[in-house]
N, C-alpha and C positions, 0 to 999 in steps of 0.2 A: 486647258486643263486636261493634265492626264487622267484616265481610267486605272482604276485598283488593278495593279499587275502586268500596268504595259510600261513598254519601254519606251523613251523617246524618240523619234525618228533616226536621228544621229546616232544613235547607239544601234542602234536597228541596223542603219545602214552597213554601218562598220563592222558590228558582224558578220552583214552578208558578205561583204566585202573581203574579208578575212576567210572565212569558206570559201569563197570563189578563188583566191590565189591558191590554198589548201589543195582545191579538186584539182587544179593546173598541173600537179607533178612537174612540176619546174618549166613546162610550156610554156613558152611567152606570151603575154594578153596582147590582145591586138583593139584599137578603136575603145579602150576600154568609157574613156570620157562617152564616149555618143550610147554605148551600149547602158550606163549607167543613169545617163537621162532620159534616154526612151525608157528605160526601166522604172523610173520617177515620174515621168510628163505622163505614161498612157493611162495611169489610176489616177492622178491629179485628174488629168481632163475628162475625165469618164463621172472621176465622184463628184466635180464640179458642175458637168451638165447637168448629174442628175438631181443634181442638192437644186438646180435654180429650174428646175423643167425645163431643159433645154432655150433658156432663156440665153442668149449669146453673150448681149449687151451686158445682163449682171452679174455670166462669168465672168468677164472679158476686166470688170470693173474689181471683182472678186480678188483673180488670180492680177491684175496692177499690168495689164496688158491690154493693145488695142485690138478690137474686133477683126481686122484683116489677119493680124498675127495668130490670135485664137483658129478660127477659121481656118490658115493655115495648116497650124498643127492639130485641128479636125481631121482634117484631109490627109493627112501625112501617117496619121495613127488609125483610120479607116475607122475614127466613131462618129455615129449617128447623131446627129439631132432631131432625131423623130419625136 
C-alpha cells in the first residue's frame, strides 16, 4: 500500500534514471546494470536487517533468498548485523 503522495518505486526509479542520463551530457554510462543494483540492494538490505533485528534467517526468508547469499551481500555492502 502506498503512502498519500508517494510514488511507486518504478516510477521512482525511472526518474532517477532519466536524471542520471540528463547529468551525463552525452558521456557514456559505464556498469550501469551493477551500479543500479547496488543502488537498490544497499537500502533493501539495510531496511531489511533492521525491520527484522538483525534477524538473518527472517530476512533471508523476507527478501526469497538463502542465508549464505544474504550474508553475502552483507559483506559486499559492508552492513552490520549488530
Amino acid at each position: 500500500m502506498l503512502r498519500k503522495g508517494k510514488k511507486p518505486l518504478a516510477t521512482m526509479t525511472e526518474s532517477a534514471l532519466e536524471d542520471y542520463f540528463k547529468k551525463l551530457n552525452g558521456t557514456a554510462p559505464g556498469d550501469l546494470y551493477d551500479l543500479v543494483l547496488s543502488e537498490v540492494e544497499r537500502p533493501l538490505f539495510r531496511t531489511v536487517m533492521a525491520y527484522t533485528e538483525g534477524n538473518q534467517s527472517r530476512a533471508a526468508e523476507i527478501l526469497g533468498i538463502n542465508r549464505g547469499t544474504l550474508r553475502k551481500k552483507l559483506k559486499a555492502y559492508a552492513i552490520s548485523v549488530d
